[in-house]
C-alpha positions in Angstrom: -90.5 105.3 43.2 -90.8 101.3 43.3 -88.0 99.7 41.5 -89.6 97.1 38.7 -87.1 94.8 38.5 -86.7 92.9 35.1 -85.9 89.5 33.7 -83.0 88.1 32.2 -84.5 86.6 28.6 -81.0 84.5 27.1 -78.6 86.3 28.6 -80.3 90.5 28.1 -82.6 92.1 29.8 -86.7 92.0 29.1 -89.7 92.9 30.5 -93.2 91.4 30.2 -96.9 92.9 30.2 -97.2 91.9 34.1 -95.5 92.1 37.7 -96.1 90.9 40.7 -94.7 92.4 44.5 -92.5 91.2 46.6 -92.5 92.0 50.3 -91.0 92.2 53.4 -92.6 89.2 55.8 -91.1 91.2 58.6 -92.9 94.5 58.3 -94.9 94.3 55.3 -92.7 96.6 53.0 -92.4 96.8 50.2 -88.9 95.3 48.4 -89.8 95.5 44.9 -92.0 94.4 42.0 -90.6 91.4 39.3 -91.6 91.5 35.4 -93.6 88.4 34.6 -92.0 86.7 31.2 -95.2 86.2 29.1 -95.7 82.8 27.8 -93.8 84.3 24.1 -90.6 85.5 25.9 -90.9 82.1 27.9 -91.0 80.3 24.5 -88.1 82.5 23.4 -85.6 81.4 26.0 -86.5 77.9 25.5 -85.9 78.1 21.6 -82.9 79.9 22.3 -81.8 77.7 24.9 -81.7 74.4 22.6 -80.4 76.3 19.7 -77.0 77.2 21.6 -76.5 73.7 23.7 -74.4 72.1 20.7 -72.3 75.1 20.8 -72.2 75.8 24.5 -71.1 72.4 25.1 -68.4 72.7 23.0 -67.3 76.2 24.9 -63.4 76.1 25.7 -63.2 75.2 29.6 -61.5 78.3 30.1 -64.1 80.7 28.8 -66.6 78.9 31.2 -64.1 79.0 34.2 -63.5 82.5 33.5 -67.1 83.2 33.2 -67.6 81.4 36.6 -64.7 82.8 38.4 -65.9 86.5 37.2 -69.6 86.0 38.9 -67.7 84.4 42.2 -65.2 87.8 42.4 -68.3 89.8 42.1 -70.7 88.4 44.2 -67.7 88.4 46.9 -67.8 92.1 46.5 -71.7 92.7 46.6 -71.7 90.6 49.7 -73.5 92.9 52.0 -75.5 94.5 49.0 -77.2 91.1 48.1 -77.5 89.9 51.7 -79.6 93.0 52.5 -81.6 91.6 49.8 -81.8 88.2 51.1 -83.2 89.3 54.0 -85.9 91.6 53.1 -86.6 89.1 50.3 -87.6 86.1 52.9 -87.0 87.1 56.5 -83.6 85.8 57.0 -81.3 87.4 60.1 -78.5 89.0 58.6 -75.9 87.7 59.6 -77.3 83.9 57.9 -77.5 86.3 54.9 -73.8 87.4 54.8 -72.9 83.2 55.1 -75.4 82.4 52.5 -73.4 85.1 49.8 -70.3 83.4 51.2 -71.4 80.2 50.1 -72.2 81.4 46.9 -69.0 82.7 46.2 -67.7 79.5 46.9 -70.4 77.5 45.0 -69.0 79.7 41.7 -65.2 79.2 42.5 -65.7 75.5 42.7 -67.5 75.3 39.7 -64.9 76.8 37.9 -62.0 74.7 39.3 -63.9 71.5 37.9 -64.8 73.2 34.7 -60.7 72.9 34.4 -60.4 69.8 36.1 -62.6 67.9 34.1 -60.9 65.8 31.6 -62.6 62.3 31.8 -61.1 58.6 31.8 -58.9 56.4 29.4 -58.8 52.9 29.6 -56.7 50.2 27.8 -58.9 47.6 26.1 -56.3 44.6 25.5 -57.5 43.2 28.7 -59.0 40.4 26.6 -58.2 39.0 23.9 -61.0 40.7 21.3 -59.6 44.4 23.2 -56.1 44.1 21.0 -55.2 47.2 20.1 -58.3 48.7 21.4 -58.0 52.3 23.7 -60.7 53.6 24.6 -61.6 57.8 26.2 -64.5 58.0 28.6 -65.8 61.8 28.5 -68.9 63.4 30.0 -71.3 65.4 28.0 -74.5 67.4 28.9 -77.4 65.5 28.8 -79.2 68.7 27.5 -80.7 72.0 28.6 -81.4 72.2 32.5 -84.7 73.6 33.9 -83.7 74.6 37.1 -86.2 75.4 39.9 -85.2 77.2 42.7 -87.2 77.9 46.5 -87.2 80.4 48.9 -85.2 79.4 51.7 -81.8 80.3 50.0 -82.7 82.2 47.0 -79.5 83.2 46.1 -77.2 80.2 47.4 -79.0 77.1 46.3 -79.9 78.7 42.9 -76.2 79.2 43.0 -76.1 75.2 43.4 -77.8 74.7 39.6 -76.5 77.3 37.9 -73.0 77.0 38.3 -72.8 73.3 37.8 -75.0 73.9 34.7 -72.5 76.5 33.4 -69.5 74.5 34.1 -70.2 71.5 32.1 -71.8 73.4 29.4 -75.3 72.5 29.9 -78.0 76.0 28.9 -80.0 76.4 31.7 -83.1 78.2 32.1 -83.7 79.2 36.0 -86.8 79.8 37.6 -86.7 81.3 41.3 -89.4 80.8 43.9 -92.2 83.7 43.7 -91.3 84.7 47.3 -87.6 85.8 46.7 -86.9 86.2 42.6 -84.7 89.5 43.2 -81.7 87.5 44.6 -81.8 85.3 41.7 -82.2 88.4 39.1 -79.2 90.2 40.9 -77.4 87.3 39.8 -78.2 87.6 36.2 -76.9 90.9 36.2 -73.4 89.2 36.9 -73.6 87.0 34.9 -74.7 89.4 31.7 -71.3 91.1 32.6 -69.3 87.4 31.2 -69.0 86.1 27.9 -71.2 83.4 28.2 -72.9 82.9 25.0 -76.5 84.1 24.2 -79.1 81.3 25.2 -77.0 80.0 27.7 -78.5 80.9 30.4 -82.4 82.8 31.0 -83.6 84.2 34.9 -87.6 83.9 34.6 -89.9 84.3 37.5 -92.6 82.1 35.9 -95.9 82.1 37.9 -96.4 78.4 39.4 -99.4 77.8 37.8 -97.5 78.0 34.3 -94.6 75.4 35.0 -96.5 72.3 34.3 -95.9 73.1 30.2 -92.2 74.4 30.9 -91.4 71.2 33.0 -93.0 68.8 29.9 -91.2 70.5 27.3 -89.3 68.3 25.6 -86.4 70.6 24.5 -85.5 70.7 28.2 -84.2 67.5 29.5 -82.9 67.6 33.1 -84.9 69.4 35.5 -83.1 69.9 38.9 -86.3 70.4 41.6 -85.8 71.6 45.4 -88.7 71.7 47.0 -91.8 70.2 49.0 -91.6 66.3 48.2 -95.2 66.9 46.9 -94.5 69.2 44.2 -91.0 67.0 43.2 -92.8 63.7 42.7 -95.5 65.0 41.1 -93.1 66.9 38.7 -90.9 63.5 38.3 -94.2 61.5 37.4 -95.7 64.0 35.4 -92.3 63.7 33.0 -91.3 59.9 33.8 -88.8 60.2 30.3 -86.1 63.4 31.6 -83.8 62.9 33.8 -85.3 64.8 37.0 -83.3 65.4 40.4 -85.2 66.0 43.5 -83.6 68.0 46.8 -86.7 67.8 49.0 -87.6 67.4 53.0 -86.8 66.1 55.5 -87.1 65.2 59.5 -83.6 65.8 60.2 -82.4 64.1 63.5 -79.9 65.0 66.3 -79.3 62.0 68.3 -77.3 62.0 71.7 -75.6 58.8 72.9 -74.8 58.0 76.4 -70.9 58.6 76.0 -71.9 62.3 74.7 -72.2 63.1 78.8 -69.9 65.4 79.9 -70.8 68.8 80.9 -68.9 70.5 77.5 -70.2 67.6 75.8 -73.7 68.4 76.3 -73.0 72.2 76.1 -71.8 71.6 72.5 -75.1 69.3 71.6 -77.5 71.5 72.8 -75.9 74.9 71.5 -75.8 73.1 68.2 -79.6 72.0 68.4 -80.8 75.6 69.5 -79.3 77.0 66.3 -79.8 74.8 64.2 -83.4 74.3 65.0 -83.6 77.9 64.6 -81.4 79.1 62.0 -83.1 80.0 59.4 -86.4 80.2 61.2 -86.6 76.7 60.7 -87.3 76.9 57.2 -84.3 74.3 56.5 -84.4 71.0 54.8 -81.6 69.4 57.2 -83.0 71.8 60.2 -83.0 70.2 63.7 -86.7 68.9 64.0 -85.8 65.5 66.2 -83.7 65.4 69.0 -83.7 61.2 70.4 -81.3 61.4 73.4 -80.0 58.5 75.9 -82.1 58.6 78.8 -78.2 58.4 80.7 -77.8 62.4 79.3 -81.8 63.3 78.1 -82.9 65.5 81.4 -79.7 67.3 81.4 -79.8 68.0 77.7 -83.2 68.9 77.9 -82.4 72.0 80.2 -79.6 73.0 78.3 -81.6 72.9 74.8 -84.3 75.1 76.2 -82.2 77.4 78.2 -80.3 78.2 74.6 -83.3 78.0 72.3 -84.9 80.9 74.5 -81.4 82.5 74.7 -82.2 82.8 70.8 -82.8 86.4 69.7 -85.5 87.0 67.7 -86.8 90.2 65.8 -85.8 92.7 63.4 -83.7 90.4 60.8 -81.7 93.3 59.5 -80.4 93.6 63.1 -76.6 92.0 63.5 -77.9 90.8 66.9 -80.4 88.4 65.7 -80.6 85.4 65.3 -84.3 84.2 64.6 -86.4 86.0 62.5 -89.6 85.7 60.6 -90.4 82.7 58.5 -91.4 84.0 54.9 -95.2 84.9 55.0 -98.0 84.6 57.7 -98.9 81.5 56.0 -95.9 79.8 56.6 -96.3 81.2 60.1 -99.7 80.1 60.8 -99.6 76.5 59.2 -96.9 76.2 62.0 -98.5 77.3 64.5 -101.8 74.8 63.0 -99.5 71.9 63.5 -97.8 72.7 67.3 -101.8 73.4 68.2 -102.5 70.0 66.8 -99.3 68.3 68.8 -100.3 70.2 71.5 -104.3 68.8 71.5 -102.8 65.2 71.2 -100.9 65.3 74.4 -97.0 67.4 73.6 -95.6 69.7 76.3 -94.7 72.8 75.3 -91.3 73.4 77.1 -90.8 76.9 75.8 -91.9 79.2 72.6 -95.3 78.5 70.8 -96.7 81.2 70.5 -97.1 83.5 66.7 -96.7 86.9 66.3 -97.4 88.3 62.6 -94.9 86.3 60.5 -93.2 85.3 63.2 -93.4 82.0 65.4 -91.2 81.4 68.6 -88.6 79.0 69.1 -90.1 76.5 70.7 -89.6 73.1 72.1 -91.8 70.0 72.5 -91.8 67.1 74.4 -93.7 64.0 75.0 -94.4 64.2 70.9 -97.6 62.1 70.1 -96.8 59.6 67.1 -100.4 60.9 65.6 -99.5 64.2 65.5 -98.3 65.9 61.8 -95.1 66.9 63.7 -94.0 63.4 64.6 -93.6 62.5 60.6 -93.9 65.6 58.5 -91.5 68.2 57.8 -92.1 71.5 60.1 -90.3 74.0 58.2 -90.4 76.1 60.9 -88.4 76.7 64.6 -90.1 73.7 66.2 -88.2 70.8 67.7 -89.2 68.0 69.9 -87.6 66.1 72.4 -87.2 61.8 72.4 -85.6 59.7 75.3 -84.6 56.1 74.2 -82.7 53.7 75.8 -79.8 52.6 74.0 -78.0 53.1 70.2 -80.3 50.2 68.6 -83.5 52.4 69.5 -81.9 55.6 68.6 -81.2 54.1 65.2 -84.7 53.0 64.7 -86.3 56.1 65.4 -84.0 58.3 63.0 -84.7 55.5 60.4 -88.5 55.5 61.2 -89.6 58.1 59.0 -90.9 58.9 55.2 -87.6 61.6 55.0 -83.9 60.6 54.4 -81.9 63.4 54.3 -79.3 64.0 56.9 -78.6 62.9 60.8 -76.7 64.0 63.4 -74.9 61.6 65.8 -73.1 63.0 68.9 -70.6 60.1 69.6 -66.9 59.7 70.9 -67.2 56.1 69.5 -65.4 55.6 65.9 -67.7 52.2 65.6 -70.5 53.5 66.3 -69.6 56.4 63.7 -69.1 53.7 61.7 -72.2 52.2 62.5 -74.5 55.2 62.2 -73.1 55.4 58.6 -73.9 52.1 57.9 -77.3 51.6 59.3 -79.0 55.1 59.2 -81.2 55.8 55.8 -80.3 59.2 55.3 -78.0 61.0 52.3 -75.4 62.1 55.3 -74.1 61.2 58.0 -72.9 64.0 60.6 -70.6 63.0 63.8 -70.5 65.1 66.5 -72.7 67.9 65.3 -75.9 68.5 64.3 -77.6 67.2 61.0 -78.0 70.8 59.3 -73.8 71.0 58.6 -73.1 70.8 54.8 -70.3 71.9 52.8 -71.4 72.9 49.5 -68.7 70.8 47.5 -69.7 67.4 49.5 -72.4 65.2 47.7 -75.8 66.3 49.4 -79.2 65.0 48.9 -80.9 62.3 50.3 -83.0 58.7 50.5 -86.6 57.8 50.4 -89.0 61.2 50.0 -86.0 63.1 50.5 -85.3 62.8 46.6 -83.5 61.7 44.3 -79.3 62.5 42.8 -77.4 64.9 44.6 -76.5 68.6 44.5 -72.9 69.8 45.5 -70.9 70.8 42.2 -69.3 68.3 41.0 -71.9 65.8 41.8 -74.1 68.0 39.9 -72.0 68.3 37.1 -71.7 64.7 36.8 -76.0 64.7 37.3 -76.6 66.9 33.9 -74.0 65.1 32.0 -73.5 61.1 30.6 -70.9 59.5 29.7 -69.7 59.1 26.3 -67.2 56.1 25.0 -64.4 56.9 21.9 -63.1 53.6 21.0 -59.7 53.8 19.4 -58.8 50.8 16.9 -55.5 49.2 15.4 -52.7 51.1 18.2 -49.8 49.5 19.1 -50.0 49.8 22.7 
């Protein structure tokens, strides 16, 4: 019997008049089928939602570190539970699964050291002469509720990355998780119904697209934290120019090899990187290798070693320990790829290895000789596609990272701290990697990024300090 898997309507269980299926892009199965909240239980959370903020912002810090902590503990011990899940939810290897529930746990455990840790500023006012006897105490409160909207690539980890940050300042927040992969994010809900967290505090509703546009404009909900397509973002920041909206969307992401990068361990370490990277999630990464620019002084040799360990990538069954590619997260996905190395391809690219599409699936593959006109050379693949770029020295291999629409992270293989330096303070991107590829990110470091890469950053206490503002007490008449 197929399991319908319900909502979580302010903090307890519902079920609407509706569901939808979710299934397998590997082999078609089916993994379950998700309530729809009609548009009354959807109007319910909100109203809930706004009716607990003054309270829930007032919440001891320890109830909402202990309440934080708890859903970290137990999502540590459902590890292998949940990523099973991930995996039959969007296609994701196994063993990418197991390190996305890690991340989780840690997402949670942060939040709930800086739910303790956050005690704001105080500053002494008799600077000047009108500050006599002035003090004043800087604290941060939530801007409001958070509409939080989630995608598919890591349903469970990156909801992780506005929920806990939500809870830990005391901000509601109302989630909504990508249509693909909802049960990750509903698996979570069950956690966090077994805390204390007040009623309202939180909602898990798989809202059909097509019905955001009147949750994103409602005005009781006023932070919305987007990651997504850039298309979708923009238009949600400009349909709503009066909330305060964050934006984590693509990107181009860049591995660059410099001349010094030219011994034999040196190049084995780039180009092991780059394979897995490009590949890692079946490409469907926003900081995923998509651009390799190499000194002509290392590009042939680097060039053989990418594609010898992009097609030493296994691919197939993602529940399979042994794999490391698997399917992206529908045929679409798949065959839009596929649409878009075709085009490169008819424009003049050399196909070094991969290219071909099976299913949901599309090889590793690796381009060269990348036409400027093609859609690969500026947009985002989201898929296990890289390309190949010789340059001739660090000014050029600047430029080309920085010639592009996205800004989110770069990779810089490098020996040389200046040129560390310099990469940090000439590339357009949100981060700056050295000596590895762009995809790194620890999930406590500010990430986001420039240009149509978005707008504020995730990372938890940079997300924190994104749903709340400060707010000034001015002590009078102290002898200080």
């Amino acid at each position: 019997m197929t399991t319908t898997h319900e909502f979580w309507l302010a903090g307890r269980r519902a079920s609407g008049d509706a569901d939808f299926e979710v299934r397998h892009s590997f082999d078609g199965s089916l993994v379950g089928k998700v309530s729809v909240p009609t548009d009354a239980q959807v109007e319910e959370a909100v109203a809930a939602a706004a009716a607990v903020a003054p309270a829930f912002a007032a919440t001891p810090a320890h109830v909402r570190a202990a309440a934080l902590d708890h859903v970290s503990k137990r999502l540590a011990e459902r590890t292998e539970e949940i990523a099973r899940l991930i995996t039959a939810e969007n296609g994701k290897p196994i063993k990418w699964a197991r390190g996305e529930v890690g991340r989780a746990v840690s997402v949670f455990r942060w939040a709930a050291e800086e739910a303790r840790r956050t005690n704001g500023e105080t500053m002494r006012l008799d600077t000047d002469p009108g500050g006599v006897g002035r003090f004043a105490v800087v604290r941060r409160f939530p801007k409001g509720v958070v509409l939080g909207i989630a995608p598919f690539n890591f349903p469970l980890n990156l909801v992780a990355h506005k929920v806990a940050p939500a809870i830990a300042v005391g901000a509601p927040i109302i989630l909504k998780p990508a249509p693909a992969t909802p049960i990750s994010a509903l698996v979570l809900g069950e956690i966090l119904a077994e805390t204390d967290l007040p009623a309202g505090s939180w909602s898990v509703l798989p809202v059909p697209n097509e019905k955001m546009p009147a949750l994103v404009q409602d005005e009781r909900l006023p932070v919305v934290s987007f990651t997504g397509s850039d298309k979708v973002g923009y238009q949600i920041m400009d349909s709503v120019p009066r909330k305060h909206v964050t934006l984590e969307l693509g990107g181009n992401a860049a591995a660059v090899v410099l001349a010094d990068w030219s011994s034999e361990a040196d190049l084995d370490w780039a180009a092991t990187r780059i394979a897995m990277f490009s590949n890692y999630q079946g490409g469907q990464s926003c900081i995923s290798v998509q651009r390799v620019i190499a000194d002509a002084s290392v590009y042939d040799a680097l060039v053989e070693k990418v594609v010898a360990k992009v097609e030493a990538q296994v691919t197939g069954d993602p529940s399979d320990d042994a794999v490391d590619v698997g399917p992206l997260v529908d045929e679409k996905a798949a065959e839009r790829v596929e649409a878009w190395v075709d085009d490169a391809v008819a424009k003049g690219a050399k196909v070094l290895t991969g290219g071909t599409r099976e299913g949901a699936a599309y090889a590793p593959t690796v381009l060269a000789d990348l036409p400027s006109d093609a859609i690969l050379a500026t947009a985002e693949v989201f898929g296990p596609v890289l390309s190949l770029h010789r340059v001739n020295s660090t000014d050029e291999a600047f430029a080309a990272v920085n010639d592009s629409a996205f800004g989110l992270q770069a990779g810089v293989f490098t020996h040389d701290v200046q040129t560390a330096f310099r990469a940090h303070r000439e590339l357009q991107v949100g981060g700056v990697i050295i000596g590895d590829a762009p995809s790194y990110r620890a999930d406590q470091m500010p990430y986001g990024g420039v240009k149509d890469s978005g707008v504020g950053r995730e990372g938890v206490k940079y997300a924190m300090d994104d749903f709340t503002y400060e707010r000034v007490l001015v002590l009078t008449g102290l002898d200080l």
